[in-house]
RONUKOL-206697 format. One line per field, with one value per residue (C-alpha): residue number from 1; residue in three letters; x, y, z. Coordinates in steps of 0.25 Angstrom, whole numbers, plus 5000, padded with zeros to 4 digits. Example, Ala and Ser with C-alpha at 12.3 -4.5 7.8 and 13.67 -1.06 7.14 Angstrom:
2
i	[1|2];
aa	[ALA|SER];
X	[5049|5055];
Y	[4982|4996];
Z	[5031|5029];
This chain:
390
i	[1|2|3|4|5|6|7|8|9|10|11|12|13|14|15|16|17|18|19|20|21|22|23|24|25|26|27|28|29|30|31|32|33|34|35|36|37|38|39|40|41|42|43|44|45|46|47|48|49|50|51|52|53|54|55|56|57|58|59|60|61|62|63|64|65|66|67|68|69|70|71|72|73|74|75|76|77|78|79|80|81|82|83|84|85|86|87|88|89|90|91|92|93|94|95|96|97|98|99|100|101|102|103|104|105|106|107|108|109|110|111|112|113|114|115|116|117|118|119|120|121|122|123|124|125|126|127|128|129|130|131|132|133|134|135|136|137|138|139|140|141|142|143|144|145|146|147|148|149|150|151|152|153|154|155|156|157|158|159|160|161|162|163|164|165|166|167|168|169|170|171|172|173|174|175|176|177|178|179|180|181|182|183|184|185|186|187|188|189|190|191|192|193|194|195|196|197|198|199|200|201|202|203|204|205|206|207|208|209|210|211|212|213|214|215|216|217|218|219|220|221|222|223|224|225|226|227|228|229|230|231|232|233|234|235|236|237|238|239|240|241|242|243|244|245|246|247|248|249|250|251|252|253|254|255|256|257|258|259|260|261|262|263|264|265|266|267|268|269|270|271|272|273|274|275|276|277|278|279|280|281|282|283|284|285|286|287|288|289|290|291|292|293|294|295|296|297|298|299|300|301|302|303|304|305|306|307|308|309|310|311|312|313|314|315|316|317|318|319|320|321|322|323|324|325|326|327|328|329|330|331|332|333|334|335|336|337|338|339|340|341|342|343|344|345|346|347|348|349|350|351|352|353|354|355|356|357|358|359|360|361|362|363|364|365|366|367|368|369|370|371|372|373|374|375|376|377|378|379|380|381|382|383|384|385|386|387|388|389|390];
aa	[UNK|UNK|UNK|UNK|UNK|UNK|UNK|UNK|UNK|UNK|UNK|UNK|UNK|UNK|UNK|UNK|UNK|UNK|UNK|UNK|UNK|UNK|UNK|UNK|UNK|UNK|UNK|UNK|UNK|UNK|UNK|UNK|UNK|UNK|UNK|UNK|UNK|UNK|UNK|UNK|UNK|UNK|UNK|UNK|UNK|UNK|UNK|UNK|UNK|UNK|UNK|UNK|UNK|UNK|UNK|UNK|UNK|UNK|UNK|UNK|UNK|UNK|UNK|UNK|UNK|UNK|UNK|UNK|UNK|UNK|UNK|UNK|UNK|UNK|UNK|UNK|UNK|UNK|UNK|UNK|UNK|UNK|UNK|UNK|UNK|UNK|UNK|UNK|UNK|UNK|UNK|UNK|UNK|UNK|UNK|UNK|UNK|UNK|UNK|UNK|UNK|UNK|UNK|UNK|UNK|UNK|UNK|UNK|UNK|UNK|UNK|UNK|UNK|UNK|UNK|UNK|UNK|UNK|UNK|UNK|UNK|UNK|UNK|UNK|UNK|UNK|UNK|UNK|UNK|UNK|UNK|UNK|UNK|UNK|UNK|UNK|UNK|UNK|UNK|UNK|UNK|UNK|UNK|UNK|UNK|UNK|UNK|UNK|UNK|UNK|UNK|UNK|UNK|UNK|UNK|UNK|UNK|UNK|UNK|UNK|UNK|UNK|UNK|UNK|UNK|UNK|UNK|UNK|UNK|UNK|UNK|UNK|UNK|UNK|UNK|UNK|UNK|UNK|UNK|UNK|UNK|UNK|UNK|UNK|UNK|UNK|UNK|UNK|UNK|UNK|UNK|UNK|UNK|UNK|UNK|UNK|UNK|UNK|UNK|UNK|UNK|UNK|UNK|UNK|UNK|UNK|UNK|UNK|UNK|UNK|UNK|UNK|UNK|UNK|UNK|UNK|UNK|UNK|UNK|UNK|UNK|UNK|UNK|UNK|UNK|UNK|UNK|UNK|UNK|UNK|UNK|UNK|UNK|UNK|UNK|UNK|UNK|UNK|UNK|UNK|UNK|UNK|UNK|UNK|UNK|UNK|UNK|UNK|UNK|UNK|UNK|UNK|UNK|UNK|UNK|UNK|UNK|UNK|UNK|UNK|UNK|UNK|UNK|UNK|UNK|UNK|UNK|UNK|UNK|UNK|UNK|UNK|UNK|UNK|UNK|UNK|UNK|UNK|UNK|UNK|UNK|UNK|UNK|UNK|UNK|UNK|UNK|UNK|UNK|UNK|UNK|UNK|UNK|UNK|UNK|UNK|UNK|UNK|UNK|UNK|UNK|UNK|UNK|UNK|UNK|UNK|UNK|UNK|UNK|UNK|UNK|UNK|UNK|UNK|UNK|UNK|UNK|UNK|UNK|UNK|UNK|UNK|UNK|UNK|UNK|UNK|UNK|UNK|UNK|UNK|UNK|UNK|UNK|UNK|UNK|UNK|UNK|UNK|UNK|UNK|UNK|UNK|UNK|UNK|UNK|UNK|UNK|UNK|UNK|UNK|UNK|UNK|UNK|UNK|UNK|UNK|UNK|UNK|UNK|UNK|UNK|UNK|UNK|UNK|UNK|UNK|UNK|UNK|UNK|UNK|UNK|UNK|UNK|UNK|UNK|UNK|UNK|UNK|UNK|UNK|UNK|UNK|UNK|UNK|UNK|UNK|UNK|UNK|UNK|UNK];
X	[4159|4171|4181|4177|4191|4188|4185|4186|4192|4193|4178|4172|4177|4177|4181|4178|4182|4186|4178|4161|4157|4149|4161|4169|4162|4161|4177|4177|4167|4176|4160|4153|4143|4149|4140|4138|4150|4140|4148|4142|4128|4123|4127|4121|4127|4124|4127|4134|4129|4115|4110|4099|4109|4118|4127|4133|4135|4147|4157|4161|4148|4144|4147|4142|4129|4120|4107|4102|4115|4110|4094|4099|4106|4096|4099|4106|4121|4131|4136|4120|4120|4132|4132|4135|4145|4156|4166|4158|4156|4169|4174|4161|4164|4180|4178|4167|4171|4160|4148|4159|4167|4180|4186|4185|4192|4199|4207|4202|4203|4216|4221|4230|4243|4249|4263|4270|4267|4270|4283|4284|4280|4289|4300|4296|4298|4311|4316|4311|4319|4331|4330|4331|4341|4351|4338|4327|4323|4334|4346|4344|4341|4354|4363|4375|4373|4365|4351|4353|4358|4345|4336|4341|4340|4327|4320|4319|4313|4303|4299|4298|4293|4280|4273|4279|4273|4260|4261|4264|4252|4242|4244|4243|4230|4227|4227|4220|4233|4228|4219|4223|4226|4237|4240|4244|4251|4259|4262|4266|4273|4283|4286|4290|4300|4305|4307|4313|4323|4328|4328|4337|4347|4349|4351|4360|4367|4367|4374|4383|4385|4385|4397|4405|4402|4406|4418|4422|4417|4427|4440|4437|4436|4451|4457|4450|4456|4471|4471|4467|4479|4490|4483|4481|4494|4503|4512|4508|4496|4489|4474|4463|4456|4446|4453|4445|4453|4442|4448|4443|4454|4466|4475|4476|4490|4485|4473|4482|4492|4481|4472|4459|4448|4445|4432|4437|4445|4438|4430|4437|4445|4458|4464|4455|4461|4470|4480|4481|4473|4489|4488|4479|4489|4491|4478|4477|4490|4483|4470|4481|4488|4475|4470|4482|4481|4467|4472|4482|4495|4503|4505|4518|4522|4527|4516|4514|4502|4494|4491|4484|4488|4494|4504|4512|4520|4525|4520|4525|4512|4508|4495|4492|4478|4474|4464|4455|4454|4451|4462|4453|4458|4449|4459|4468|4480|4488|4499|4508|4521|4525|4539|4537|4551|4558|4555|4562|4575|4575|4572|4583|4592|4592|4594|4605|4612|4609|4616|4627|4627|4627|4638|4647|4646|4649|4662|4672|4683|4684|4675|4673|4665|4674|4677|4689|4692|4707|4720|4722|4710|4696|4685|4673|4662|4651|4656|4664|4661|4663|4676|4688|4695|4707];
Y	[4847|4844|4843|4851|4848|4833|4829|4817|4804|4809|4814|4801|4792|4801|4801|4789|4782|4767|4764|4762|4774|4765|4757|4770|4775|4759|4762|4775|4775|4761|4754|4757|4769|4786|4788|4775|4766|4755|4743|4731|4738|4741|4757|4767|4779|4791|4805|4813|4826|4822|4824|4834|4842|4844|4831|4825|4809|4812|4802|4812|4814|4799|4790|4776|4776|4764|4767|4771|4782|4785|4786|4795|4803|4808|4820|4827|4833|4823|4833|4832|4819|4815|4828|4819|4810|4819|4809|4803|4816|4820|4807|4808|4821|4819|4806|4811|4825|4830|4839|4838|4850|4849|4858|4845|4836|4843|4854|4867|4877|4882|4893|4891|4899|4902|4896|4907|4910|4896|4897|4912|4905|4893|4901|4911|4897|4896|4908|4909|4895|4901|4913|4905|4894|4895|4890|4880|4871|4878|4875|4862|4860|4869|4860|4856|4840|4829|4835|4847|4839|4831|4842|4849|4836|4832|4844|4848|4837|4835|4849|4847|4833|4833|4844|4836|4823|4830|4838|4825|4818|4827|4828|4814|4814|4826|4819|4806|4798|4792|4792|4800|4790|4783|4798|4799|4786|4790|4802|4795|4782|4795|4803|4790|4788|4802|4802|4790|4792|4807|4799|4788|4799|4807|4796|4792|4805|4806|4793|4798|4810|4800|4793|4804|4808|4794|4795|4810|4806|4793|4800|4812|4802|4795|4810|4813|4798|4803|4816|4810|4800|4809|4821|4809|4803|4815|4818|4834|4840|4844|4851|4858|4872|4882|4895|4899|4887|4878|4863|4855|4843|4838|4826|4814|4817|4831|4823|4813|4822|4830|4819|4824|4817|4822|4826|4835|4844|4846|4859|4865|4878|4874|4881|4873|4859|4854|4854|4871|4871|4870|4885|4898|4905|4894|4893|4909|4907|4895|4906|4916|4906|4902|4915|4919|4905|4909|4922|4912|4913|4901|4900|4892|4891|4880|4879|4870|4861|4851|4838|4825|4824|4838|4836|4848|4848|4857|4859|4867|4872|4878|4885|4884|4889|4884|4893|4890|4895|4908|4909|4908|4902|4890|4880|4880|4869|4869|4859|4854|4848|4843|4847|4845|4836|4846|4856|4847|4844|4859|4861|4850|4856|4870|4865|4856|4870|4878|4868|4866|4883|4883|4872|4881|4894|4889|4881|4883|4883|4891|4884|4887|4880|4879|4873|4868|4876|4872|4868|4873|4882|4884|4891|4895|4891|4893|4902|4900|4900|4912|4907|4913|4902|4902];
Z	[5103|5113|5102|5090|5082|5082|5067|5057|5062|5076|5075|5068|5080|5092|5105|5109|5096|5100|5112|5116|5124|5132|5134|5136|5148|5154|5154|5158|5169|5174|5173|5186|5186|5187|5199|5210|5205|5201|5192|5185|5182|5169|5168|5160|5152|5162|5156|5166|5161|5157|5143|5148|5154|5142|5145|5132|5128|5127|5135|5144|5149|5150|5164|5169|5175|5185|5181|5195|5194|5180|5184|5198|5189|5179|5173|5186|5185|5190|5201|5205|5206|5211|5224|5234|5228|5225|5222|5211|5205|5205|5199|5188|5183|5182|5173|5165|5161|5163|5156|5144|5150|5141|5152|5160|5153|5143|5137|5139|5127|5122|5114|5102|5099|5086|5084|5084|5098|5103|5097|5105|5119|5116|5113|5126|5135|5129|5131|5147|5147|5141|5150|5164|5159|5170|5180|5180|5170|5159|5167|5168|5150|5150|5157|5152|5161|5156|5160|5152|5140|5141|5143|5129|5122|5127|5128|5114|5110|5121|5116|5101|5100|5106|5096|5085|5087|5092|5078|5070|5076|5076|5061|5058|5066|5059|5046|5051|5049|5062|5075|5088|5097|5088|5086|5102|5102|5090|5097|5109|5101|5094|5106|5114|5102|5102|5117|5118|5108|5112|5128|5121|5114|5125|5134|5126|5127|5142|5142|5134|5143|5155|5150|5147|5161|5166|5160|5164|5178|5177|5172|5184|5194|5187|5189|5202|5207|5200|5205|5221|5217|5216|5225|5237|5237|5235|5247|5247|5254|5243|5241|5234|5238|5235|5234|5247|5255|5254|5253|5240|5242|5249|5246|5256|5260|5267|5275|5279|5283|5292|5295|5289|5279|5266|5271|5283|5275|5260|5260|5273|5272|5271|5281|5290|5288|5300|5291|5293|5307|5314|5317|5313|5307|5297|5293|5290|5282|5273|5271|5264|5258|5251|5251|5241|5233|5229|5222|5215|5222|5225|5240|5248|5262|5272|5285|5295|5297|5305|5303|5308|5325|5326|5313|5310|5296|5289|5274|5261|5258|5246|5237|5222|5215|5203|5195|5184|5169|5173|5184|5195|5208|5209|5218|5228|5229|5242|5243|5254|5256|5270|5273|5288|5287|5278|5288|5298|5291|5290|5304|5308|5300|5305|5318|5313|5309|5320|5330|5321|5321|5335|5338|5328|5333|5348|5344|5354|5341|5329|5318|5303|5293|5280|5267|5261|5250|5246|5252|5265|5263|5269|5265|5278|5273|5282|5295|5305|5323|5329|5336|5323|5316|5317];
């Protein structure tokens, strides 16, 4: 018996309940004769395996015979009589399941297992999961982005659902409430349902997520387009490191002042821009400077540098760090100030003074700077030439 478990209803109509087995094989062997291909002659039911040999009458052992197929055949094996047609005998034996071999077209045998132990291996496959969960598959369920969130909400029912719908229709067929194909298709028809609805909440969810996103995307690029706004028009060289000098930003009034692009200068050492390229010994001052405002310190000093077509000013250069929660140095703010006319005046100034010093100290007559300081009286204020008053 191919199928010893099969009883009452399913028994009574059998396998083939709903169709002719003539009509059957006329369909399965797509009406022409198993061994020559002959079509529109009258064809005879040709066992495979035949009778005489141990062959059955069951379906899978019956094909479409011409009767001149059927009469060279006799009683020989099939491989015997189709030696020299390999093709036809390959084709022969994979639709016929041949000599009713389950292990040819069907499941082999299978060993059951207590629940207890299924619950043990199931539970084994979790914890192997559990164990490699910064890896592999587990990372991605673990995620904290859309995926992951899926993957944990999906998951659990893509597991669970299947057993219980297999469960609940096996015991409806096991209690006759209907045959097994609407069985299947109820099957089928729930799981559909199931699936479909768990696809609509969660898509629902990721849309919700995906706005949220939107919005947070939105109001960063709002602060990104402030924060370039005011860092872009500000009159004061301003930039962002990495505490080892790497360049991350710079505002438009450096680039312009040293004729670079944007694209020439991000992800440079600092010290490397034109701006500092003026001499080598202010580049290695620069690489302390830095050096010192990655440990935190606040750094200050006036330097010369070099801009666009040989450019020198003369900037109040500063460093600031800004450290995170844990007081970690993670950014680098240098500023610059162009003073380059201040210093002038100043220069101007000097040398204003020191001619006027000059002209003072070689007058031919006696000379004092002095203030009134009451009637008839003077004070010396600032010194006199070196010729005596008086």
């Amino acid at each position: 018996m191919q199928n010893p478990e099969i009883s009452g209803v399913e028994y009574q109509r059998g396998e083939l309940f709903g169709f002719e087995v003539k009509e059957y094989i006329l369909q399965k062997w797509d009406r022409k004769c198993a061994y020559c291909g002959a079509k529109n002659v009258p064809f005879e039911i040709e066992h495979i395996l035949a009778k005489s040999k141990g062959g059955s009458n069951r379906v899978s052992n019956l094909c479409l015979s011409c009767h001149s197929c059927n009469q060279a055949k006799g009683n020989k094996s099939v491989e015997e009589f189709l030696k020299k047609k390999p093709e036809i005998l390959k084709r022969v034996l994979a639709q016929a399941k041949t000599y009713q071999v389950p292990l040819f077209y069907s499941v082999g045998s299978y060993t059951g297992m207590a629940i207890h132990t299924a619950i043990s291996f199931i539970l084994l496959a979790i914890g192997i999961l559990g164990a490699s969960a910064n890896w592999g598959a587990m990372k991605v369920v673990i995620s904290d982005r859309a995926g992951g969130i899926m993957a944990r909400r999906l998951l659990p029912v893509v597991i669970s659902i299947p057993p219980v719908l297999g469960w609940l229709v096996l015991l409806g067929f096991r209690a006759d409430l209907y045959p097994p194909v609407f069985g299947f298709a109820f099957r089928s028809v729930l799981a559909i349902i199931i699936f479909g609805a768990l696809i609509w909440c969660n898509a629902r969810r990721l849309n919700a997520i995906d706005a949220q996103r939107q919005q947070f995307q939105q109001a960063l690029l709002a602060s990104e387009q402030k924060f370039h706004a005011i860092f872009d028009q500000t009159f004061q060289f301003i930039g962002l490191l990495k505490p080892d000098g790497t360049l991350l930003e710079v505002n438009q009034t450096a680039l312009d002042f040293g004729g670079l692009r944007h694209d020439q200068v991000i992800g440079k050492p600092f010290w490397q821009v034109r701006w500092w390229t003026i001499s080598a010994q202010t580049q290695a001052q620069l690489k302390d400077a830095i050096a010192q405002a990655a440990q935190g310190e606040f750094i200050r000093y006036e330097v010369e540098v070099q801009g666009a077509g040989d450019r020198i000013a003369t900037i109040d250069f500063s460093l600031k760090s800004v450290a995170d929660d844990t007081g970690q140095v993670v950014l680098l703010i240098p500023e610059g100030r162009d003073i380059t006319e201040v210093k002038q005046i100043e220069e101007q100034l000097r040398q204003s003074e020191e001619r006027f010093r000059r002209a003072f100290d070689d007058a031919a007559t006696g000379e004092a700077l002095v203030t009134p300081e009451g009637q008839g009286k003077f004070k010396i204020l600032l010194r006199s030439n070196k010729l005596k008053l008086r």
